[in-house]
N, C-alpha and C positions, 0 to 999 in steps of 0.2 A: 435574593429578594429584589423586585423588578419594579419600583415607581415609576409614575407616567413621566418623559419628559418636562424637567422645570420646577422649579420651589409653586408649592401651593398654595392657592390662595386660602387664609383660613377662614376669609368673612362672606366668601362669595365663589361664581365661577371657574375654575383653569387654573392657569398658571401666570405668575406675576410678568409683566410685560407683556403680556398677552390682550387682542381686543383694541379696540379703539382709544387712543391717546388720548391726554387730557385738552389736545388744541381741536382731537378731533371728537367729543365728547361736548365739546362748547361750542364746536360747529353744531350738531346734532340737539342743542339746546335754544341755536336759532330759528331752524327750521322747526321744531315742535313751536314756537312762540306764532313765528308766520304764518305755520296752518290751522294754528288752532285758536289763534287770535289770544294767545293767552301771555301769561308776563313771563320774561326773560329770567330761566333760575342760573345760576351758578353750580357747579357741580359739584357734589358732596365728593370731601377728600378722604379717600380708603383709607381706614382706622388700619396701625399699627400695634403688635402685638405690647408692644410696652405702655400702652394707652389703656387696653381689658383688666379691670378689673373684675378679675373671676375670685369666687370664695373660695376659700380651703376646704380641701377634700376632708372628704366626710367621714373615709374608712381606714380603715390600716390594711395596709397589705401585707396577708401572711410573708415570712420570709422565703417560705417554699416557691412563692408566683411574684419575689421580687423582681427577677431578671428577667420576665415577658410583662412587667410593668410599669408605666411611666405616670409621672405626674407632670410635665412638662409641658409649660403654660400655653406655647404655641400647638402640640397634641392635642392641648384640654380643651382650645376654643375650636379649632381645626373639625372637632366631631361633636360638636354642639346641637350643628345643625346640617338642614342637608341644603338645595341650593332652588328654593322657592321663591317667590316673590317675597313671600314674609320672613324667610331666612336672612336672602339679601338686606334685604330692609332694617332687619335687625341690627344684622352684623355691621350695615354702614352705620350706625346710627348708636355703635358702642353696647350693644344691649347683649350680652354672654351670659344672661342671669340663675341658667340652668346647666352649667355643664356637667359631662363627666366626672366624678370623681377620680377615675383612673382612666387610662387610658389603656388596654393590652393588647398583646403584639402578641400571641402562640404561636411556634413555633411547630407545632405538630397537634396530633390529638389528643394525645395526653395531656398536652397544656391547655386545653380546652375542655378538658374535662373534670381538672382538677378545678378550673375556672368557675365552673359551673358547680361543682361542690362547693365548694368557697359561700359561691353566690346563695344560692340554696339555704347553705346553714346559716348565714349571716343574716338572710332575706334582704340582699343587694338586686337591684337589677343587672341583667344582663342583656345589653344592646348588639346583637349582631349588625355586622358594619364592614360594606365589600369598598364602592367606593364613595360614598359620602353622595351619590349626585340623585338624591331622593328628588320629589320636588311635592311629598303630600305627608312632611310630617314623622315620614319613616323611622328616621335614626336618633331622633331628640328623646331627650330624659326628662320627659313631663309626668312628672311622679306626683303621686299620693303621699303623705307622711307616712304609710302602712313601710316605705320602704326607708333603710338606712343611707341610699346612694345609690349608685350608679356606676358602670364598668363600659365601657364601650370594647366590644369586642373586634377589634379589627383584626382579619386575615390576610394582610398584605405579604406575610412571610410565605404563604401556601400557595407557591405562585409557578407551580412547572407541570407541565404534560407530563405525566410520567411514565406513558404508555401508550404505543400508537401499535392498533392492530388494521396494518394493508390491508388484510385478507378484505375483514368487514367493514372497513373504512369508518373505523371509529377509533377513539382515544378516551383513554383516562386521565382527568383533569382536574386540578387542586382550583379550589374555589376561589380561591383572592388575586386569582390569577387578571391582570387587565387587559381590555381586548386587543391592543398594538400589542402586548407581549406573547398573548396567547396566539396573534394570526403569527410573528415570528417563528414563533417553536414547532408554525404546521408548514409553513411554507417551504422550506427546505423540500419536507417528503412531497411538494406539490398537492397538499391538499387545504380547505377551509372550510372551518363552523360556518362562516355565510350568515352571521348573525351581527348586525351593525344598525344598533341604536342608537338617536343622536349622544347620548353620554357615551359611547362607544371607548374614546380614550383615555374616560376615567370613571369607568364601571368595571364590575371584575364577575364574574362566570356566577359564582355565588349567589350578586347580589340578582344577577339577570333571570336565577331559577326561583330565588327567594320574592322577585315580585312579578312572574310571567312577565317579564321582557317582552315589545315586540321590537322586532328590526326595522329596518330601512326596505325589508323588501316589502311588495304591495299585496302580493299573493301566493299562494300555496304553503308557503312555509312561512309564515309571519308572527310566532311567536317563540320561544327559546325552547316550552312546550314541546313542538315537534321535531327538535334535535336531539331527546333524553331517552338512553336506552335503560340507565340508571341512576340510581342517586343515593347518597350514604351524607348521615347526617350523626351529628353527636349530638343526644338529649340528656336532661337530668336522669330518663331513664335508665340510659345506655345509648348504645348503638342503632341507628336506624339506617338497614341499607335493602336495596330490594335486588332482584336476582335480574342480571343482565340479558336480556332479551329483545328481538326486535319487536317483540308484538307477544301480547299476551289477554286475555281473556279470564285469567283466572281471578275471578272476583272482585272488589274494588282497588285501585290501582292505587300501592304504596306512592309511589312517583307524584302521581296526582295531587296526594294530601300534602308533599312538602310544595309544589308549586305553585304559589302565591301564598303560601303562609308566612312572609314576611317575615322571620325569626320567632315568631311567637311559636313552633315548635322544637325547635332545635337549633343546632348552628351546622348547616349545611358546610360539609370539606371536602365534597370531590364527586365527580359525577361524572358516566362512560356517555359522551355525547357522540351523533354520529356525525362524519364528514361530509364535504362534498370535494368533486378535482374542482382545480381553481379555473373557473371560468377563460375559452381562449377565445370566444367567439360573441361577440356583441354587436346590439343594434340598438337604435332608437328613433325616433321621432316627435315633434313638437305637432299639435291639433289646435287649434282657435276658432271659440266658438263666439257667435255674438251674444248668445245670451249662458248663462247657467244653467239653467234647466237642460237647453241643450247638450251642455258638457257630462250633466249628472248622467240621460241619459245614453251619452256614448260609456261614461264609465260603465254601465251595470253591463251595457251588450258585450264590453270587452271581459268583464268578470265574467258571464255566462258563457262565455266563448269556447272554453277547456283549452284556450291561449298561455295562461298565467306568464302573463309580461311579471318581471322581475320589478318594474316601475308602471305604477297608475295613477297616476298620482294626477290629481284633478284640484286646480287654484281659480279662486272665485279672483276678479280683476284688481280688488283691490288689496288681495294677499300678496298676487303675482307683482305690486306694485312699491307695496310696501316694502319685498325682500329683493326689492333689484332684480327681479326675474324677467319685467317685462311691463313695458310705459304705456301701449297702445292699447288698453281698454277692454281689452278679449277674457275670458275666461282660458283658460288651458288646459291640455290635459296632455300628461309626460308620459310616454310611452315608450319604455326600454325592454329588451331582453336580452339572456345573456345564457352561455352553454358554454362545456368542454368537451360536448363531445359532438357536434353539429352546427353547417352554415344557418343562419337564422332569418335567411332571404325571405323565405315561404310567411313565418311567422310576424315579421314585422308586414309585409303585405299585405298578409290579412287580417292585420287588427287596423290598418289604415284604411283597408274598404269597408270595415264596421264603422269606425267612426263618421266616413266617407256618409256612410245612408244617414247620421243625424247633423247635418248640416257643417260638417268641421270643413275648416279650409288649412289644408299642408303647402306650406311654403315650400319652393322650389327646393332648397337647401336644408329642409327642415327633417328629411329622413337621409341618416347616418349609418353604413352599415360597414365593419370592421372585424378583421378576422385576427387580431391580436388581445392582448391582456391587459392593456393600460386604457387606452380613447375610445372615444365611440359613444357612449354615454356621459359623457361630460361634454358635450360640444354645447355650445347654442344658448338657447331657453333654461335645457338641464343640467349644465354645467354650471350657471347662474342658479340656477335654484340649488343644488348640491352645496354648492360655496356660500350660499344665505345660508343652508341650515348646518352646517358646518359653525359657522361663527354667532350664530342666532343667541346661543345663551350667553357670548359678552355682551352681543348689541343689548339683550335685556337688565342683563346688571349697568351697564353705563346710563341706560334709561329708567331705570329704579335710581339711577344716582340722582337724577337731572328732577324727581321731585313724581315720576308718572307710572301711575299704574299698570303695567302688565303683567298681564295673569294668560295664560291657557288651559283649556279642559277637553278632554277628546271623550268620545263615544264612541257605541256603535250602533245599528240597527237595521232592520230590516228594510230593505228597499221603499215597502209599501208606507212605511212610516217617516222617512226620510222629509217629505215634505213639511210635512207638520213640524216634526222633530224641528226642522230648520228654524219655523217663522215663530215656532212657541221660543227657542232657545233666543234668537237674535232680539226678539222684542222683551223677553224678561230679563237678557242682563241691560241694553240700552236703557231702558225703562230706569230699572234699580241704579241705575250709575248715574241717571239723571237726578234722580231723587235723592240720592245720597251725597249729590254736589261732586258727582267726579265728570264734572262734563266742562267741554264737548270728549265723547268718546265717540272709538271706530270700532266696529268688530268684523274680524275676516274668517274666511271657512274655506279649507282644505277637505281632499280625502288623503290621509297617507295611508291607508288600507283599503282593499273591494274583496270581496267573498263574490260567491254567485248568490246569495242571499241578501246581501248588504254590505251598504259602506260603514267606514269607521270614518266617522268625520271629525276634524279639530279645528275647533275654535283660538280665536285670538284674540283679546280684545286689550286695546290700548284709551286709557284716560288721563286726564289730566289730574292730580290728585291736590286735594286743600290741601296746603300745608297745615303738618302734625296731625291729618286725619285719616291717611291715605291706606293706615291697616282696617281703621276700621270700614274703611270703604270697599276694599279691596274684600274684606268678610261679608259684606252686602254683597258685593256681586259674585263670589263664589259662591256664595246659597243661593241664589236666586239661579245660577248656572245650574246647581245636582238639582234643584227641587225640579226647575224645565224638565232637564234631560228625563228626571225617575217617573215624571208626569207624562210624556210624550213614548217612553215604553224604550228607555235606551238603558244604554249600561254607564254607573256610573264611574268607570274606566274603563278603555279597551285595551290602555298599556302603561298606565302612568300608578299601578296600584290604589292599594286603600289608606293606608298609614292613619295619620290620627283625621286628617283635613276630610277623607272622604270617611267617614265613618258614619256619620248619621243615615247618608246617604245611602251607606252599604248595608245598612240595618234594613233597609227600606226593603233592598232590591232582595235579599236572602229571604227563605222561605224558614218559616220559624222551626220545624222541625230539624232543617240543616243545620238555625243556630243552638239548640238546644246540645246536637250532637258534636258541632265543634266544639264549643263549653266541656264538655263533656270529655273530648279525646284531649283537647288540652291539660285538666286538671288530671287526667289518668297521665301523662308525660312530664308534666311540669308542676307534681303538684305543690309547689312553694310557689307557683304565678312570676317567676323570677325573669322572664324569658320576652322582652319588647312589649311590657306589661302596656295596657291603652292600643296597642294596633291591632285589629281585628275582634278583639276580645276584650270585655274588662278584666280586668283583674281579679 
């Protein structure tokens, strides 16, 4: 069993010691005062486990599932929650008032199975739980009294490749596996998933099929989606695995149903993904535009290209500014590629004379081309933005410490609606964050994804929050963010799931004959409702 490097934190982000210091956490509390003209907070001290007051568990646990079961108080708040703004918030703020009853650890399927019978006849919830790094709600036990308690299912034990087929460069893969331990166990044979979300080293394979994952890369292959040749899950019913294939036609696709069902159908334990060789060959380059619109459209001519740069990544000036990517006022757009099995000359050339016809200006220095495994794509502009989004979610929990709101919401949509989408989303959360007294706020806009049809755009938005009002501010402007995005024709996630946070919203966007029938296939699977009851589905 492979945990990620470092004691975890159980109230928030990573791993303890980890993330900005407390000297430099109160630097980071001056400069919010000076730009925003606002008063001087001190920063909230991380709550220790001897300080939670959690209730006692609610169930007994047969003695058949005592030894894959813990009641151990640091466990019990540890899977409370996943690592949101309202998570964070909580948990610095001593608030544990829902946890798990148990906590379990399966050791195989059988232990997961028995788990689920358990749960079933008892009518307990059952939480599937890969690595905790939700940020909408996912893995919490916000229950009905319809239920006795609560289980948090964690697969942390199911953590090995246990199967690599050369031939078709693919492998079979236990779910709770995480992804520094998973790229380990490929690396040897020279090969890689090529799937790196920013939760990347402390998410696990399961949880990334359980909510459509998208990676870090910008195109072609941008969600976990199009690495699955199979997938095998344990339900109340039984067994749910579908037959390994690279492409199939035959009806509607089992795979499909378990990807983004979020444990509301089963507990996903292993799935044949397929590989790629590990990239030896890289390039990149940095584009600066003076305006945005500019930038939007080099991103689409580069997505229509049939280029698929492995990075497109396009930062409006004051995102590029905020993550230390870059002080001079440009708009950017990152452009990388990467192969094992060809020089990438031709292709970074020519997505530089695309961007070349919408006005971008390339710095002498600014294209990087590298015929090794390690540089080349971290150099510059992209190596600063790499290492911002690498460290992004402490820099967020130490500014949820400091008193301020930060929240993110990404999308996607179609090119032709991209405009609107923008000015409708930027003016209804500014707006609502005024009015709800979280002001002065900034909001920034990224693309971490491009299709040739559209971007996936992500929002950022940082306020100042009243003190002891800042949840309910922060729920102001994350409705007014899903109502924008469902209003202007977007999706109310492109990668971040539905969990309970987006759910009104996802009601919105489903077409009611879909929800009829997942209602439907869920009570034929689950029919005691046991199974991440509230995500996707009522109860």
């Amino acid at each position: 069993m492979t945990d990620p490097p470092g004691k975890r934190r159980f109230w928030g982000w990573g791993v303890e010691g980890a993330g900005p210091s407390r000297a430099q956490q109160a630097k980071m509390g001056q400069t919010i005062a000076a730009r925003f003209a606002s008063p001087l907070r001190e920063p909230i001290d991380p709550p220790t486990i001897s300080e939670i007051d959690l209730r006692p568990p609610r169930v007994a646990v047969p003695d058949s599932l005592s030894s894959v079961c813990t009641n151990d108080p640091e466990e019990r708040a540890g899977h409370t929650y996943g690592k949101s703004f309202r998570d964070v918030w909580r948990g610095l703020h001593r608030d544990f008032s829902q946890p798990p009853d148990v906590v379990a650890i399966p050791r195989d399927e059988h232990d997961i199975a028995s788990l689920l019978d358990w749960c079933s006849d008892a009518r307990i919830a059952a939480i599937p739980y890969g690595g905790g790094s939700s940020v909408v709600g996912g893995v919490e036990c916000d229950l009905d009294d319809d239920y006795g308690g609560a289980v948090s299912i964690d697969l942390r034990a199911l953590d090995r490749v246990v199967e690599i087929d050369t031939e078709s460069r693919a492998a079979r893969v236990q779910a709770g596996v995480y992804g520094p331990a998973l790229e380990d166990q490929l690396r040897p044979h020279g090969l890689t998933l090529r799937h790196f979300p920013q939760s990347f080293e402390f998410s696990t394979l399961g949880g990334w099929l359980a909510t459509r994952s998208g990676g870090h890369y910008a195109t072609l292959h941008t969600h976990i989606d199009d690495f699955v040749e199979s997938i095998r899950a344990i339900t109340p019913r039984g067994v749910w695995e579908s037959r390994r294939l690279p492409g199939s036609g035959a009806g509607p696709s089992p795979d499909r149903m378990l990807l983004g069902s979020e444990g509301t159908l089963g507990v996903i334990t292993e799935a044949w993904m397929r590989l790629q060789d590990r990239p030896t060959h890289r390039a990149s380059a940095t584009a600066r535009f003076s305006t945005f619109t500019g930038g939007v459209e080099a991103a689409r001519a580069v997505a229509q290209s049939g280029l698929y740069p492995a990075n497109c990544r396009l930062l409006d000036p004051l995102e590029a500014q905020l993550t230390g990517t870059d002080d001079r006022g440009d708009t950017l757009l990152l452009l990388a590629f990467e192969s094992a099995d060809h020089p990438l000359d031709a292709w970074i050339g020519r997505a530089v004379e695309c961007v070349l016809d919408y006005g971008a200006r390339i710095d002498d220095d600014a294209v990087v081309i590298r015929a090794d495994a390690t540089a080349g794509v971290r150099d510059g502009a992209a190596g600063s933005w790499r290492n911002a989004f690498v460290r992004a979610p402490y820099t967020r929990d130490a500014l949820v410490g400091l008193g301020m709101i930060s929240e993110t919401f990404e999308t996607a949509c179609t090119w032709d609606r991209f405009e609107s989408l923008y000015e409708t989303v930027t003016t209804a959360v500014l707006d609502t964050a005024e009015a709800a007294g979280a002001w002065p706020a900034v909001i920034t806009c990224r693309f971490t994804h491009v299709y040739p049809d559209g971007p996936a755009p992500y929002f950022t938005v940082l306020a100042v929050g009243l003190e002891g009002e800042q949840l309910a501010q922060w729920e102001a402007i994350k409705a007014a963010a899903g109502d924008a995005i469902i209003r202007s024709g977007g999706t109310i996630t492109h990668h971040h799931a539905v969990g309970r946070d987006h759910r009104r919203s996802y009601d919105r966007q489903r077409p009611e004959p879909f929800a009829v029938a997942l209602r439907a296939a869920k009570h034929a699977i689950d029919p005691a409702g046991i199974l991440n009851p509230g995500v996707l589905i009522d109860p």
